[in-house]
MIDOKE-518549 format. One line per field, with one value per residue (C-alpha): residue number from 1; x, y, z. Coordinates in steps of 0.001 Angstrom, whole numbers, plus 500000, padded with zeros to 6 digits. Last residue first. Layout:
REM MIDOKE-518549
num c(NUM, ...)
X c(X, ...)
Y c(Y, ...)
Z c(Z, ...)
END
This chain:
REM MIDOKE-518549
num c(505, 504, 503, 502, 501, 500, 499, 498, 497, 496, 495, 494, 493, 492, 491, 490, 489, 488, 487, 486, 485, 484, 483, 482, 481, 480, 479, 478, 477, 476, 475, 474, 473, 472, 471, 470, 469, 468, 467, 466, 465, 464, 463, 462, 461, 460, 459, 458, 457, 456, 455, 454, 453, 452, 451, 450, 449, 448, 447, 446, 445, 444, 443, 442, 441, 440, 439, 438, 437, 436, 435, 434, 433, 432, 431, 430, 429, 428, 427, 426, 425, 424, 423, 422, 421, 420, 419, 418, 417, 416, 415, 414, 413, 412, 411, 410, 409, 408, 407, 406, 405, 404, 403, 402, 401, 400, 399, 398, 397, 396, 395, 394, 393, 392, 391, 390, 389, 388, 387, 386, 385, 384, 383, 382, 381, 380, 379, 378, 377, 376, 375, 374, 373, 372, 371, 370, 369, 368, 367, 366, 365, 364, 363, 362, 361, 360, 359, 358, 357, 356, 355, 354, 353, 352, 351, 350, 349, 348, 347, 346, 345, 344, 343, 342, 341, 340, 339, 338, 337, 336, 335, 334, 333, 332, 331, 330, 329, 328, 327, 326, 325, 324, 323, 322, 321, 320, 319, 318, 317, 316, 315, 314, 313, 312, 311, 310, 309, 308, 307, 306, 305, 304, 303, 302, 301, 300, 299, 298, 297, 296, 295, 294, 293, 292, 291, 290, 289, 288, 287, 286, 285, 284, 283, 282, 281, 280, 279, 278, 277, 276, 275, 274, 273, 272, 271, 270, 269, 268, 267, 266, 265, 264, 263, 262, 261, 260, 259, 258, 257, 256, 255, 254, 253, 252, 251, 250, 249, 248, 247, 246, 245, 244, 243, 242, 241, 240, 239, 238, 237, 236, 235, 234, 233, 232, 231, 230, 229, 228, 227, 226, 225, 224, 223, 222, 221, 220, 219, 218, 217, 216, 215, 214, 213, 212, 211, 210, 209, 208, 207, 206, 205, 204, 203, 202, 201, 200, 199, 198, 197, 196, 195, 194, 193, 192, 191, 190, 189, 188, 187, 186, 185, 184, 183, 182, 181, 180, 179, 178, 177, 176, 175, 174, 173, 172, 171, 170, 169, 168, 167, 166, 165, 164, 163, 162, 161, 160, 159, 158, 157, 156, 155, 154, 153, 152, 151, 150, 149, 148, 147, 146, 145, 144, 143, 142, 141, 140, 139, 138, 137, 136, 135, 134, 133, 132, 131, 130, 129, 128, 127, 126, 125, 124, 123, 122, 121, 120, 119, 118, 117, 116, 115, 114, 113, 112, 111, 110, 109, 108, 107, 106, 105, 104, 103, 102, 101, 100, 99, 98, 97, 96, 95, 94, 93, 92, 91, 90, 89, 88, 87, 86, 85, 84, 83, 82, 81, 80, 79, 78, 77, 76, 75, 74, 73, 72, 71, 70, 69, 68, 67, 66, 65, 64, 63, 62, 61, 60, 59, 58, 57, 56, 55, 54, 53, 52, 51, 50, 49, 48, 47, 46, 45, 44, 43, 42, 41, 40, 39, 38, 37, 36, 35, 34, 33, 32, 31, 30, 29, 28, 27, 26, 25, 24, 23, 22, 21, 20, 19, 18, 17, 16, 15, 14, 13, 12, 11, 10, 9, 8, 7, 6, 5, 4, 3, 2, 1)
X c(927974, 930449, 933179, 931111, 930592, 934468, 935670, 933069, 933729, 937634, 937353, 935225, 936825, 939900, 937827, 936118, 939563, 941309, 938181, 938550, 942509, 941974, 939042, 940223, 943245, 941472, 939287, 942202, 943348, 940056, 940373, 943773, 943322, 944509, 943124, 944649, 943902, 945302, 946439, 943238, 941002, 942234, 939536, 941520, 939873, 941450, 941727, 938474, 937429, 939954, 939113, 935502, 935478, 937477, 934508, 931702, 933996, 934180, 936833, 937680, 940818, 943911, 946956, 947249, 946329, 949111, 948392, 944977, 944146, 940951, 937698, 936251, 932360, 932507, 935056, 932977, 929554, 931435, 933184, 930093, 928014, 930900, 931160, 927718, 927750, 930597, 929465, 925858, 927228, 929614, 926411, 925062, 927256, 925839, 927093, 930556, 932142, 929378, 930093, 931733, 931045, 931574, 934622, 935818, 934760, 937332, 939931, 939750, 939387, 942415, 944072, 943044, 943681, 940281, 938318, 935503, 935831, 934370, 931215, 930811, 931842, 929219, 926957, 927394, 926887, 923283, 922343, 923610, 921302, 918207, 918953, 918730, 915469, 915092, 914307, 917888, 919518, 917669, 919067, 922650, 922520, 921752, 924188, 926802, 926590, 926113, 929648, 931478, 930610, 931802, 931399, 931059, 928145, 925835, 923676, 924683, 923489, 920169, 919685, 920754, 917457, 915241, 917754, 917588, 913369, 911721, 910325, 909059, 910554, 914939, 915327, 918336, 919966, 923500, 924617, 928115, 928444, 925176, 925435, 922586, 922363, 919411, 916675, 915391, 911547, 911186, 913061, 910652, 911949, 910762, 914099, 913768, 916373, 918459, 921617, 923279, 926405, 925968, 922368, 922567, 920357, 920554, 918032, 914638, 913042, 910742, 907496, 906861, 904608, 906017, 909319, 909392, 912433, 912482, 914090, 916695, 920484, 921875, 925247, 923674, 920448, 920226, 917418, 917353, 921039, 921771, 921211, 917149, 916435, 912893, 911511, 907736, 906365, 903633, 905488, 908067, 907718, 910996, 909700, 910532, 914436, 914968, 918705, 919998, 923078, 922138, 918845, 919024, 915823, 917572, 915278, 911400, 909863, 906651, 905961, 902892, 903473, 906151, 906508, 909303, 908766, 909891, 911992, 913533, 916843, 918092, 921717, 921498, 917951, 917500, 914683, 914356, 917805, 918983, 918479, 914563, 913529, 909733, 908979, 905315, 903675, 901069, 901950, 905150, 904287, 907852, 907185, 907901, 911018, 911916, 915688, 916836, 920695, 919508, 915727, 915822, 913234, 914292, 912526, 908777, 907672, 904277, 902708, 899918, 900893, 902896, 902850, 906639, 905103, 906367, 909085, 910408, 914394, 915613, 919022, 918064, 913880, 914358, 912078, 912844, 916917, 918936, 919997, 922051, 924865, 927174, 926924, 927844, 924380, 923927, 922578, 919167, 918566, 916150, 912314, 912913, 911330, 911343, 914199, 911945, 911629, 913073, 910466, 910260, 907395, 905680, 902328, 900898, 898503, 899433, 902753, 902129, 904943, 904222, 905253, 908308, 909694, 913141, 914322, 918053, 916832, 913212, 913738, 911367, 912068, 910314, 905997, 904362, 901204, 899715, 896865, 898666, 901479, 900999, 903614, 902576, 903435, 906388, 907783, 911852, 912350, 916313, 915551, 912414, 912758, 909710, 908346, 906167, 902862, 899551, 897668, 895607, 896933, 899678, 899159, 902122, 902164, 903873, 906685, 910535, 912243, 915294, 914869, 910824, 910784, 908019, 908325, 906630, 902707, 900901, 897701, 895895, 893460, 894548, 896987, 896780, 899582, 899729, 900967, 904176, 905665, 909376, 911168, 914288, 913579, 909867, 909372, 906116, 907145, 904734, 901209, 898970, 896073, 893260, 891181, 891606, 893081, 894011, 896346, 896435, 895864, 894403, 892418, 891899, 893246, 893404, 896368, 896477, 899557, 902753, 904547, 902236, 900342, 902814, 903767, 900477, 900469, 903829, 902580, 899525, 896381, 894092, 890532, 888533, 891793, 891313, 892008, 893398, 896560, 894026, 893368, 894902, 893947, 890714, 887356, 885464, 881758, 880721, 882977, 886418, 887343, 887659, 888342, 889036, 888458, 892094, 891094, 893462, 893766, 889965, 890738, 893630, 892416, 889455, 890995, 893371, 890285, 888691, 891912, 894838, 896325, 894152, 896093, 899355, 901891)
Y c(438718, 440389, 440301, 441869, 444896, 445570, 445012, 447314, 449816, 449764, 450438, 452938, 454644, 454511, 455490, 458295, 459460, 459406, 461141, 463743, 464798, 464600, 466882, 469397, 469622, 470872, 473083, 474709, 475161, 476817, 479198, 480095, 480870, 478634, 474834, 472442, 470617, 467825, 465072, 465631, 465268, 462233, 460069, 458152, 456093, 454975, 458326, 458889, 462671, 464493, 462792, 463056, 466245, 466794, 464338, 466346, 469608, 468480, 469574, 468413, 466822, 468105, 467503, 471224, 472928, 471353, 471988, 473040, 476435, 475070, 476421, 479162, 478925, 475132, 474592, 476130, 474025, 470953, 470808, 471820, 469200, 466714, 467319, 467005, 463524, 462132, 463162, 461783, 458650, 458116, 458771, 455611, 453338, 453640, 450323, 450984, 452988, 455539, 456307, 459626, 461192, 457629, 456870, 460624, 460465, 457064, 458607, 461668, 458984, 457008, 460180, 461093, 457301, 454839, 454636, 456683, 454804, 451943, 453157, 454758, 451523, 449584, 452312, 451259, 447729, 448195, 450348, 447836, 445147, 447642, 447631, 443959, 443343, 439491, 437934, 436245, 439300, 441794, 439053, 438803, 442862, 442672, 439534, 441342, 444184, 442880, 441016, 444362, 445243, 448675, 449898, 447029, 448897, 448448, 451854, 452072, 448690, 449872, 452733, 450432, 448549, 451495, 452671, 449480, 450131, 447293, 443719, 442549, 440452, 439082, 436028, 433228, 434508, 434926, 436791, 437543, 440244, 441999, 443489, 446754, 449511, 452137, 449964, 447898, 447202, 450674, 448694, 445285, 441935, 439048, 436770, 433938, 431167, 432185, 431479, 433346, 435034, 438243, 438641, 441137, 443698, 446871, 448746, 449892, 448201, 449884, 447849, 444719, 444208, 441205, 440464, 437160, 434762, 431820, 428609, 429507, 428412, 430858, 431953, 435034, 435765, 438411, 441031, 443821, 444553, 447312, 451403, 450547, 447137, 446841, 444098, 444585, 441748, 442136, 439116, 437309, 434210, 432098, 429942, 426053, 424566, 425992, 425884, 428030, 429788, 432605, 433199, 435999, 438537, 440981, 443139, 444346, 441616, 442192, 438729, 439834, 436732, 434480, 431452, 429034, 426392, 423011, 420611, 423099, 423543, 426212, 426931, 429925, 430945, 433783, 435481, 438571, 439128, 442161, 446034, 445476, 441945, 441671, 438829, 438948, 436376, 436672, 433920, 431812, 428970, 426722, 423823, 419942, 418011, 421168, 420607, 422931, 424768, 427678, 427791, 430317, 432870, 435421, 438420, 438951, 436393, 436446, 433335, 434642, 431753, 429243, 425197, 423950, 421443, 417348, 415627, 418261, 417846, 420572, 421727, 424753, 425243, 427544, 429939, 433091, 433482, 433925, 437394, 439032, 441335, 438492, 439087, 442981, 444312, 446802, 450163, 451091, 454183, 456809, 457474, 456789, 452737, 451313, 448658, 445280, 444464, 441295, 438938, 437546, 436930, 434476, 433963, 431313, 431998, 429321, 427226, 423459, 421646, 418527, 414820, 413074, 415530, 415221, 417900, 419437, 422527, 422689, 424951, 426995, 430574, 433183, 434062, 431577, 432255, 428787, 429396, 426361, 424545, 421304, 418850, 416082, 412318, 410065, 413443, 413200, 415836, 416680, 419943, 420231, 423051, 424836, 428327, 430238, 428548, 429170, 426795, 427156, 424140, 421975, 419031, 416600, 413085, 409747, 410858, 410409, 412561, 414047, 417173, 417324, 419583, 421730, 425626, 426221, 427068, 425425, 426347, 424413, 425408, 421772, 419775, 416715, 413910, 410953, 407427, 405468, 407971, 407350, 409976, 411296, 414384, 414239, 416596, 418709, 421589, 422647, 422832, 421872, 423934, 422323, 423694, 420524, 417292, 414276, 411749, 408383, 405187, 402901, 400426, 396622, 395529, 398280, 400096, 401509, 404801, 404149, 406578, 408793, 408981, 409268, 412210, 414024, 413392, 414933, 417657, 418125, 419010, 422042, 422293, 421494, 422725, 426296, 428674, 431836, 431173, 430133, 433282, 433816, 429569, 431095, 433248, 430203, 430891, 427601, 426025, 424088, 421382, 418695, 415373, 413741, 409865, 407888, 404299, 403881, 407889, 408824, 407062, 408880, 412084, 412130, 410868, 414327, 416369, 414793, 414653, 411993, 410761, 407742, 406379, 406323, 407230)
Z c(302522, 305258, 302831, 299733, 302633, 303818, 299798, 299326, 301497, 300410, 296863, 297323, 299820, 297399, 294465, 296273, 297639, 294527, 292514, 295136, 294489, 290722, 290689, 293405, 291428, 288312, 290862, 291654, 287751, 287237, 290091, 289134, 285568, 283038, 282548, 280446, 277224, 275595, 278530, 280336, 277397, 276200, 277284, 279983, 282903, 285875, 288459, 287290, 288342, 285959, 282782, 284008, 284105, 280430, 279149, 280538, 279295, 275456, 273642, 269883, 269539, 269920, 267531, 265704, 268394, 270775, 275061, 273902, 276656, 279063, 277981, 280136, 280354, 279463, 282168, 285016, 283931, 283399, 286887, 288157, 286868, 287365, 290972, 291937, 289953, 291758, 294808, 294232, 292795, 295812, 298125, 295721, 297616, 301408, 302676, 301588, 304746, 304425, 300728, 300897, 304238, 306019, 304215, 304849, 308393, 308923, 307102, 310550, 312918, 311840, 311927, 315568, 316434, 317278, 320044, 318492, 315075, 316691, 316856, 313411, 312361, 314219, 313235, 309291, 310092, 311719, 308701, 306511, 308391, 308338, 304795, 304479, 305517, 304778, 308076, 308638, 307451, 309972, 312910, 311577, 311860, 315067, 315963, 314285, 316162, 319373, 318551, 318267, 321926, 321963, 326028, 328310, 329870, 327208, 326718, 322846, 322171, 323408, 320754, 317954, 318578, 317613, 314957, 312737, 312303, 314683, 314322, 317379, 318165, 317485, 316037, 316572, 319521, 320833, 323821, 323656, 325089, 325601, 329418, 329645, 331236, 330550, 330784, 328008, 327666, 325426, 322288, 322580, 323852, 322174, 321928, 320327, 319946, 323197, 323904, 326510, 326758, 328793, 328898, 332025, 332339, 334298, 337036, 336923, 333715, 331572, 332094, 330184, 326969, 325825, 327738, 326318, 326603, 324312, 324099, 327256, 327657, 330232, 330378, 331879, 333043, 335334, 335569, 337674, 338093, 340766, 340568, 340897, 341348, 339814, 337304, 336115, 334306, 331559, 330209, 331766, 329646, 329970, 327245, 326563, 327057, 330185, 331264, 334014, 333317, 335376, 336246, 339191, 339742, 341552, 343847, 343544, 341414, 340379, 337738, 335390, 333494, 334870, 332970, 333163, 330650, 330022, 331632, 334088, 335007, 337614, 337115, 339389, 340381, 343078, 343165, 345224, 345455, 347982, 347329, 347474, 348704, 347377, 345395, 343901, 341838, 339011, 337096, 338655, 337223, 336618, 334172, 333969, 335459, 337763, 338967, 341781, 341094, 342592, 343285, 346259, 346894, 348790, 351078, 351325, 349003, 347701, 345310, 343025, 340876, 342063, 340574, 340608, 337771, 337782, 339576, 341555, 342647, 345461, 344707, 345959, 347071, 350080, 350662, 353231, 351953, 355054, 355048, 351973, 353918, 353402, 349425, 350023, 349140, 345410, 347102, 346117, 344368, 345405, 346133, 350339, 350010, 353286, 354286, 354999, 358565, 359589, 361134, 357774, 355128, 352921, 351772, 349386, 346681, 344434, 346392, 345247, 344546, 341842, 342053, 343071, 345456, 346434, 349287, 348727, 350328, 351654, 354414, 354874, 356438, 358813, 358919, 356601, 355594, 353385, 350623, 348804, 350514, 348787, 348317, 345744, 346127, 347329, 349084, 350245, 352595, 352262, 353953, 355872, 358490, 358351, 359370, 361871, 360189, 359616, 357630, 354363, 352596, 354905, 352568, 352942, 350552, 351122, 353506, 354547, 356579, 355963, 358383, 358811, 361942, 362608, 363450, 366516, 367128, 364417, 363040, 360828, 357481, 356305, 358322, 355200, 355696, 353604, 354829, 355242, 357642, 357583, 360683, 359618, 361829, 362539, 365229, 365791, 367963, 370742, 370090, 366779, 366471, 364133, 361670, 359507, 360272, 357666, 359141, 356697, 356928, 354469, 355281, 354272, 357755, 360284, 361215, 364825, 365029, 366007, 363624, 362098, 365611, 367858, 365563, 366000, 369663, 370424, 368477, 370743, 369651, 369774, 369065, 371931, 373687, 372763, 369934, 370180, 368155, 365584, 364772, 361574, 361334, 360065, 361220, 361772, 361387, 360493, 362747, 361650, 363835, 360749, 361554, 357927, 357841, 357358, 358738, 360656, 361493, 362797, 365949, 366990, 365671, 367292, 370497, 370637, 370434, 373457, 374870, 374971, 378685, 378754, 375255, 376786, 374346)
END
């Protein structure tokens, strides 16, 4: 590029680069790059310009270069497409007309903070340094797919949105989107590699943010962000792996936040978040492999949740947090927080949409065990049995209410006691008041009607009363037959509950 053919604004920047001194266009009362579109050629420079100068730019012995504008409009499209600039790159508070092109190219460092863009196309970007986008409003997508970043991304506060108009909310459901229906997500970050922290809080996406199958070498910040894509997937995160955390405290995310199987060793803190797909899945985060996932003091979800074989070592999720659909099978975790009575978490096990998931069960009552309150655990068991007895045969059903009547299929012993007990006072009452007729005067032995009740209640035990006396009168001879036919049950359910509860110990 001819050197004569450069503006006043243009020369700045050419002579600033060697030596890599800021030029800063900004006035003291500069309303922002939102207007920059208005500004004029004492601040503007040419895109052609800009890239003559990262890659033929003067060096100067002893100096470093580097290209570090601020306030300045950049015009027409600024195209480094597997262009090597061996020196960093600040546009701060800039405005630039077209959508720049940094396909595959090869950088030290790019600071775009505060500047106005229309988009970027910048997959396979390979950063030496830290990418900064902080403070940046983007209107339509960046591409940063497959792009290898050896230090940190910087997104705090940025803006994102689409030319597409968002559908507006009407109050009801929102229809789950065919896949091809889902437009070109607005962020692109798959398969990217980050060396250090993915640093967003207070980020806003109007439409997706893609992280699927990206590799984050520290943490995830997502603090304070909002993703906005109702109906469609707001966040979408398939085998994502992070080194650490991913934390996402007060996280509004209207549209399908999507983690499955990603792998993050640390905390996958969405506390205070507030999760919204309503009639489609809200939360997914199957086959996922997370330390611990916090939902502390979340809204109520709108829409389902999907766990569905995960391992998690803590789970912090209380009762109210679940939404009325849930996916459990198979999800494994080591605790369970806040501690809560059995019934509280037996509610949400109803709402799965599998149906019986005998393995949420055991997990529940695995989890009660593990921190010592074993009645909560046999309560647990006992509704697993109630539960499965619904899909079970009319007679199967029907021995099934007698276990649970009599000694609540073995985990509720001491209602066999209270049967047994009832029965006997009665039993002993009625025959003392009409004494049973002595089968052989001479040879009987003295009645007693405790022992006579008992002869008749326990199928296994013989006191001799039975076999001497016996009752007349049709009421008393009923309730003789009432005796024998209950103690078989209650020693039969007996038998059976715990045999069912000494093999779960």
């Amino acid at each position: 590029m001819e050197i004569n053919t450069l503006t006043a604004a243009e020369r700045r920047v050419w002579d600033a680069f060697p030596t890599g001194e800021v030029v800063d266009f900004r006035a003291a009362d500069d309303p922002g790059p939102a207007a920059g579109a208005g500004w004029g050629p004492e601040r503007s420079v040419r895109a052609e310009v800009v890239r003559a100068v990262l890659l033929g730019g003067a060096r100067q012995d002893g100096e470093i270069p580097a290209l570090r504008m601020m306030g300045a409009r950049i015009t027409g499209s600024l195209n480094l497409r597997y262009a090597t600039a061996d020196c960093p790159i600040s546009l701060g508070d800039c405005f630039l007309d077209d959508v720049p092109n940094l396909y595959g190219a090869h950088v030290r460092q790019l600071n775009l903070s505060g500047s106005v863009l229309p988009g970027m196309t910048a997959a396979t970007l390979r950063v030496d340094g830290t990418l900064r986008l902080t403070d940046c409003r983007v209107g339509g997508p960046v591409r940063l797919g497959g792009a290898q970043i050896s230090g940190a991304v910087f997104l705090d506060r940025a803006r994102f949105t689409s030319a597409e108009p968002l559908p507006p909310p009407d109050g009801g459901p929102e229809p789950e989107p065919e896949p091809e229906t889902e437009p070109e997500p607005l962020l692109q970050l798959n398969h990217a590699a980050v060396g250090d922290d993915l640093w967003a809080p207070e980020l806003r996406v109007e439409g997706q943010l893609r992280l699927d199958s990206a590799t984050v070498t520290g943490s995830v910040h997502l603090d304070d962000t909002v993703l906005v894509a109702p109906g469609r997937t707001a966040l979408e995160a398939e085998r994502l792996t992070v080194g650490a955390d991913l934390r996402a405290k007060r996280l509004r995310a209207r549209g399908r936040v999507n983690l499955s199987a990603a792998r993050i060793p640390g905390q996958l803190n969405l506390a205070y978040a507030r999760l919204s797909q309503p009639g489609g899945v809200a939360l997914r985060a199957s086959s996922c492999v997370v330390g611990e996932l916090w939902l502390r003091e979340a809204a109520h979800v709108e829409g389902s949740v999907n766990l569905r074989r995960s391992q998690i070592e803590l789970l912090f999720v209380p009762p109210e947090v679940w939404p009325g659909s849930v996916r459990l099978d198979g999800l494994t975790y080591g605790a369970l927080a806040p501690h809560e009575p059995a019934d509280r978490r037996l509610a949400v096990l109803e709402r799965d949409g599998d149906g019986y998931v005998p393995y949420a069960y055991e997990q529940l009552t695995a989890s009660y065990r593990r921190v010592g309150d074993d009645a909560a655990a046999r309560t647990v068991q006992l509704a697993k049995q109630r539960r499965q007895r619904r899909g079970l045969a009319w007679y199967a059903r029907l021995w099934g209410h007698v276990q649970d009547l009599t000694v609540g299929y073995g985990f509720r012993p001491m209602r066999a006691v209270a049967w047994m007990l009832s029965l006997l006072l009665v039993a002993s009452v009625a025959y003392s008041v009409r004494q049973p007729r002595a089968l052989k005067a001479d040879e009987s032995p003295d009645f007693n009607p405790v022992f006579y009740s008992l002869d008749l209640l326990l199928p296994i035990i013989d006191f001799g009363q039975e076999r001497a006396f016996t009752p007349e009168g049709g009421w008393h001879q009923g309730l003789s037959y009432v005796l024998i036919i209950t103690g078989w049950i209650l020693a039969t359910t007996i038998i059976a509950g715990v045999t069912r509860a000494v093999s779960r110990q």
